[in-house]
C-alpha positions in Angstrom: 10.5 -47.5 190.6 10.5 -49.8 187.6 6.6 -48.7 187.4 7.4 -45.2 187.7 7.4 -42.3 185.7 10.7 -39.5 186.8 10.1 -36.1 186.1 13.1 -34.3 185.0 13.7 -29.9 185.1 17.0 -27.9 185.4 17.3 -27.9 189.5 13.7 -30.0 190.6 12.4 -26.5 191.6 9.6 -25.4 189.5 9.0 -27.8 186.8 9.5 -30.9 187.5 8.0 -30.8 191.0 5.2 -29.3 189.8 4.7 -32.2 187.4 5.3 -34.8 189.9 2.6 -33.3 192.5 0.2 -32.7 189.1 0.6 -36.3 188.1 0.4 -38.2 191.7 -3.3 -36.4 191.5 -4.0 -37.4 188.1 -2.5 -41.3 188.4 -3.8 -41.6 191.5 -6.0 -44.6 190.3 -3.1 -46.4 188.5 -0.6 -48.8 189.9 2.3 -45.7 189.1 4.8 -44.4 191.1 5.8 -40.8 190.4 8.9 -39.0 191.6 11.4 -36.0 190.2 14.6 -35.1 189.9 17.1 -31.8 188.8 19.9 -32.2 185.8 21.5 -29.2 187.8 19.5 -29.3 191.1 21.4 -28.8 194.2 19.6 -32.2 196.8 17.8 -30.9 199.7 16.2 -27.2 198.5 13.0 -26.3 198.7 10.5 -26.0 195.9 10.2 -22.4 194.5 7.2 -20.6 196.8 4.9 -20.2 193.6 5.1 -23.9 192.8 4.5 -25.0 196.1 1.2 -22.9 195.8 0.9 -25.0 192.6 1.8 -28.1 194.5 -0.7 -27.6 197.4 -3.7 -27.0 194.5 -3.1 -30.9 194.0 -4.8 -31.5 197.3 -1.4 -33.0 198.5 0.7 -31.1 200.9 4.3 -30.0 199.5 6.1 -28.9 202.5 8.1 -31.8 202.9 9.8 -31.8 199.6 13.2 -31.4 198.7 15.2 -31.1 195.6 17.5 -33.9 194.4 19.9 -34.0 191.5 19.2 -36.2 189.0 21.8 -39.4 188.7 22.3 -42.6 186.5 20.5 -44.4 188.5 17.3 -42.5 188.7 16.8 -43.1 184.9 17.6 -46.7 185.1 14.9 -47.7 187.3 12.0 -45.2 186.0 9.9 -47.2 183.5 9.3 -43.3 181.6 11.6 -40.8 182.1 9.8 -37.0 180.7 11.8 -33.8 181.0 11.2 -30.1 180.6 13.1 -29.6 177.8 15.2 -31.0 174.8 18.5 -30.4 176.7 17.9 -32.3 179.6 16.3 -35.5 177.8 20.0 -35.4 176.1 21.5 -35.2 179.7 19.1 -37.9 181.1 20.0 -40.1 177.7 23.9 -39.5 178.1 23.6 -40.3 181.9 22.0 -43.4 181.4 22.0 -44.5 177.4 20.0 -47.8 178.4 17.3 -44.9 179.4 17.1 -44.2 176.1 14.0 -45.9 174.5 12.0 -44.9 177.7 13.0 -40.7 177.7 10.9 -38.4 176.0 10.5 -34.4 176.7 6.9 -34.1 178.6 5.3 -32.4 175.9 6.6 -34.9 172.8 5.4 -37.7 174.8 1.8 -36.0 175.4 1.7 -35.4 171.4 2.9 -39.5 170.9 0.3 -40.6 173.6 -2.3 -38.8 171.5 -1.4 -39.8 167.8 -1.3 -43.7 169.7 -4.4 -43.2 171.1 -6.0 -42.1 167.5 -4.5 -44.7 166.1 -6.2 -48.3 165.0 -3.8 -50.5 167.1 -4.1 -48.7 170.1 -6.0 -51.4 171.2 -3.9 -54.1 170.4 -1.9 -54.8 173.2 1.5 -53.6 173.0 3.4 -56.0 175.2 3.0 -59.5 176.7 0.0 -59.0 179.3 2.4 -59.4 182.1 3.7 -56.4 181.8 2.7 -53.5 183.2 0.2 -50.7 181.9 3.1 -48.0 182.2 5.4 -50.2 179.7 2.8 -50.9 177.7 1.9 -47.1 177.3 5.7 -46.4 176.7 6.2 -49.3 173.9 3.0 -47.8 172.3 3.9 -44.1 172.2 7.4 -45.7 170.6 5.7 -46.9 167.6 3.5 -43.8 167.2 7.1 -41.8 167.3 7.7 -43.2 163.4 4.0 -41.7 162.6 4.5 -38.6 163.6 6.0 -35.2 161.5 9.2 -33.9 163.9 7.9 -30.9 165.9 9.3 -27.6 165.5 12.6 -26.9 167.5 10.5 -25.0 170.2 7.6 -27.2 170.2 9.2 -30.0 172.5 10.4 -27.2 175.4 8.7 -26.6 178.9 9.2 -23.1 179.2 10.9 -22.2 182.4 8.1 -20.3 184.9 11.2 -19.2 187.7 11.5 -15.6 187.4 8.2 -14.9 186.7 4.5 -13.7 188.2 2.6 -16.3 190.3 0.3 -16.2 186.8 3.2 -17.6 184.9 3.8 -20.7 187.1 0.1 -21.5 186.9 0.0 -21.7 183.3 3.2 -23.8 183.2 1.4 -26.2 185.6 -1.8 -25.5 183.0 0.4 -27.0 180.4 1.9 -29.7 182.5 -1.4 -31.0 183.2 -2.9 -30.9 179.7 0.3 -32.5 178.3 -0.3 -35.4 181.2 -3.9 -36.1 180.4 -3.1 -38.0 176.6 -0.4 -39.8 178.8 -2.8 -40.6 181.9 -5.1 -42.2 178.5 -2.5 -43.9 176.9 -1.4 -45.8 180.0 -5.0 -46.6 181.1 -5.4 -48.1 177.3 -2.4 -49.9 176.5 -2.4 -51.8 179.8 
């Protein structure tokens, strides 16, 4: 899955699943493979019963997936690896350092996809042409990392839906999607 991007949540329940089914509708069009995986997720669970209602929204159908725990070699082949939160991008980067120039939270990558799309070299390409539009996107979020103020220590966080009302699992998969629209842009740009 060198041309993927890995979704990354506590235990691939809620989150990250959600993310994956979210993005497979919105990449669709795009030569990326999309997948997910739990820093704590037990392999072989079901998704949480509000995010499969989530999940089915996509137009996909979600009753064949199952959890799997996130390991070394997940990250290593993932050519972007985005995670829920700031405490499982520093699992993902201690699992697998090499992942480290390719591992953002979700929501810091949507805010880098967006200040690289505003900015004037955007257009440039990023990396040799033979490369694909995902490592392209990826390299060009990089630079725009050095542009951009540090977010508050909240601002980078996924908040966790499990626990909560059918409502609250549709607005996380509300923010999930409008933090994967800059990055759905960015990669059909910098490619």
């Amino acid at each position: 899955m060198v041309d993927g991007v890995l979704f990354v949540c506590h235990a691939n329940m809620c989150r990250s699943p959600m993310a994956e089914f979210i993005a497979r509708r919105l990449l669709r069009d795009l030569p990326v493979a999309v997948a997910s995986a739990g820093t704590d997720a037990l392999d072989g669970a079901a998704m949480h019963p509000y995010a499969v209602e989530v999940a089915a929204g996509t137009g996909a159908d979600p009753a064949a997936f199952r959890t799997r725990r996130l390991r070394p070699e997940h990250l290593t082949r993932a050519g972007l690896v985005l995670t829920a939160t700031r405490r499982q991008r520093s699992i993902c980067t201690a699992l697998a350092p090499a992942a480290l120039p390719r591992t953002f939270t979700l929501r810091q990558f949507a805010r880098l996809a967006a200040a690289a799309g505003e900015a004037p070299e955007a257009t440039e390409p990023a990396v040799p042409r033979e490369d694909s539009p995902l490592r392209a996107a990826v390299a060009v979020a990089a630079r725009a990392r050095g542009r951009l103020q540090p977010a508050t220590p909240g601002a980078d966080d996924l908040r966790d839906p499990i626990g909560g009302s059918p409502a609250d699992f549709r607005r996380c998969a509300e923010e999930i999607e409008r933090s994967i629209r800059p990055v759905l842009a960015l990669i059909g740009t910098a490619g």
